[in-house]
N, C-alpha and C positions, 0 to 999 in steps of 0.2 A: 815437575810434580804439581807445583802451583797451578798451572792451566789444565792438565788434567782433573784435580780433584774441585777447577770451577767448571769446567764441563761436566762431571757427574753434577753436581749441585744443577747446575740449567735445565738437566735431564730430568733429577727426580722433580725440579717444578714444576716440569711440562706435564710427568705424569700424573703429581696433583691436581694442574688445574683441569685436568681434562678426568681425572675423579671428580672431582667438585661439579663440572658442566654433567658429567651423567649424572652424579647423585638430584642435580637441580632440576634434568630434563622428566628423571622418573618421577620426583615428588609432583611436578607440574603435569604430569598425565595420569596419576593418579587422583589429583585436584578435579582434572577434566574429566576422570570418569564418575566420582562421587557429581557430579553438575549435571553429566549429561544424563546419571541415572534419576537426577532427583527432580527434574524435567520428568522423565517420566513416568515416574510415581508420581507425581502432579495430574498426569492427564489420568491417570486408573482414578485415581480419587475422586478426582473431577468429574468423571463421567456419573460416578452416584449421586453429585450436587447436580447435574444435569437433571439423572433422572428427580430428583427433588423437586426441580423449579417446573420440568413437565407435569407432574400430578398436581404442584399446586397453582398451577396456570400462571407463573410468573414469566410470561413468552419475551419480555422487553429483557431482564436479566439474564436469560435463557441464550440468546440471541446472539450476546457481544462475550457471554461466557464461551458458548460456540468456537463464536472466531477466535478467542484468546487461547483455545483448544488445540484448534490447526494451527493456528502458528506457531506457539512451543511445539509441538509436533515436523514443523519446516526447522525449525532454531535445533532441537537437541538433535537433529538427524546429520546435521551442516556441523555441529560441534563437536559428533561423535568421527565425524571425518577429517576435519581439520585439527583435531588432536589426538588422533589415530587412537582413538581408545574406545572402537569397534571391537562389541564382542557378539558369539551365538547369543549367550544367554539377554544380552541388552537388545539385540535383534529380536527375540523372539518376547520380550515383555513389550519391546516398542510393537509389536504385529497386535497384541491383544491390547493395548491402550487406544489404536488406532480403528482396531472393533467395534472397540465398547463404545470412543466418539462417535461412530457413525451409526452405532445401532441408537444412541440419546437422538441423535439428527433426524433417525427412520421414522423414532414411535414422537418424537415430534411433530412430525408431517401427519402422521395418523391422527395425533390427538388433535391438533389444530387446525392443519387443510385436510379432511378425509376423503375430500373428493379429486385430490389431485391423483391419489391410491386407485380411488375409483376409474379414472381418465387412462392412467400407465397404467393396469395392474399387469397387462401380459408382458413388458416388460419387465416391472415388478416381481412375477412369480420368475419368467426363465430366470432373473439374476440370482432371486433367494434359491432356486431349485439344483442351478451349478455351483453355489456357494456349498450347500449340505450335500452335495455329491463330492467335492471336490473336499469337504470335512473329515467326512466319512472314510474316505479313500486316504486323508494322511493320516486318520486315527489305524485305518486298521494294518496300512502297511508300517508307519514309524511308533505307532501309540504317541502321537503328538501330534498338535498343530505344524504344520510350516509356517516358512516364514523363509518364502525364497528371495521377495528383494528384486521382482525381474523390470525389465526397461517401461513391459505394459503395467506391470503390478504397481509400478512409481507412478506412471502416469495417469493410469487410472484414479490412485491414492488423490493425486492433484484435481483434476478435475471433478473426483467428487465434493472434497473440499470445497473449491470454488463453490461448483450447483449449491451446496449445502448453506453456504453462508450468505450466497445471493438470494437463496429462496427464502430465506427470514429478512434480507432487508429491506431488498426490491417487493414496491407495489404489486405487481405481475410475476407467475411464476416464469423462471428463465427456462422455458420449454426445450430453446436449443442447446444452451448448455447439458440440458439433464438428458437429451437424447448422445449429445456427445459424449456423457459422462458412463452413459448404460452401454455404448458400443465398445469403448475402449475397456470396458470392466466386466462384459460377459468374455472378450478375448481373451483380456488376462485370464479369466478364470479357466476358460479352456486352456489356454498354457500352461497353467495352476495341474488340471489334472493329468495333461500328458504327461506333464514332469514326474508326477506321483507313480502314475501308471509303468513309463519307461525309465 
């Protein structure tokens, strides 16, 4: 009777402790997603101090705000994966933070170098032209933005980052970047609307 009723006892404390490791692992992924959302809600906000420092020509501020933009942008993407607290709805507020950075980065280059606009623009328009076609198309088939997440759409993401942060810090526009950075981002975008399409 004695070793049976220490075996139940052994029993319910395996069950406990393996309650207590769930109840620890949930509170610690709910930790990680209040973090990874608040990264970014950082960048949405951010990108209005962006446009701030653009209209009042603070271009040195402007700059290193920037880069501190894309990299929480690298950081909550990495922490939203390694503590699996990946959602639609944090994907799709992370696709418009990442917008808004790169649309502060566009009218940056407008307001400050407007002749490098002038040098790309046919570049320049195919991208903006497959961008609002590829808009248009997930507005009127889903009534939303996407937010597919694909191998080009990531890569693309990077390398415009890169262009972007090297073109405010580098003396010389980085020409080859930003050529590499437009061919991998008109593809994805074509991927962007075949997806939509089919």
């Amino acid at each position: 009777y004695f070793f049976r009723l220490y075996g139940n006892f052994k029993h319910t404390r395996k069950i406990v402790s393996a309650v207590k490791v769930f109840e620890i692992s949930k509170a610690m992924q709910r930790t990680g997603y209040y973090i990874v959302n608040a990264i970014t809600v950082y960048r949405l906000l951010a990108a209005f101090v962006l446009l701030y420092l653009i209209l009042t020509h603070q271009l040195q501020v402007f700059k290193w705000m920037l880069a501190i933009s894309f990299l929480t942008d690298a950081l909550d993407g990495m922490l939203a994966r390694k503590l699996k607290v990946v959602t639609v709805s944090g994907s799709r507020l992370d696709s418009i933070a990442d917008d808004l950075t790169v649309l502060m980065a566009v009218v940056a280059i407008f307001v400050f170098k407007p002749e490098f606009f002038r040098e790309q623009r046919l570049l320049v328009f195919i991208m903006l032209g497959l961008y609002l076609v590829q808009l248009a198309l997930a507005l009127i088939r889903y009534h939303r933005l996407t937010s597919f997440h694909t191998y080009l759409a990531k890569s693309a993401a990077i390398l415009q980052a890169i262009f972007l942060v090297l073109f405010f810090f580098l003396p010389e526009e980085p020409v080859f970047v930003f050529y590499a950075a437009a061919t991998v981002t008109i593809l994805g975008l074509v991927e962007e609307i075949l997806l939509v399409i089919l």
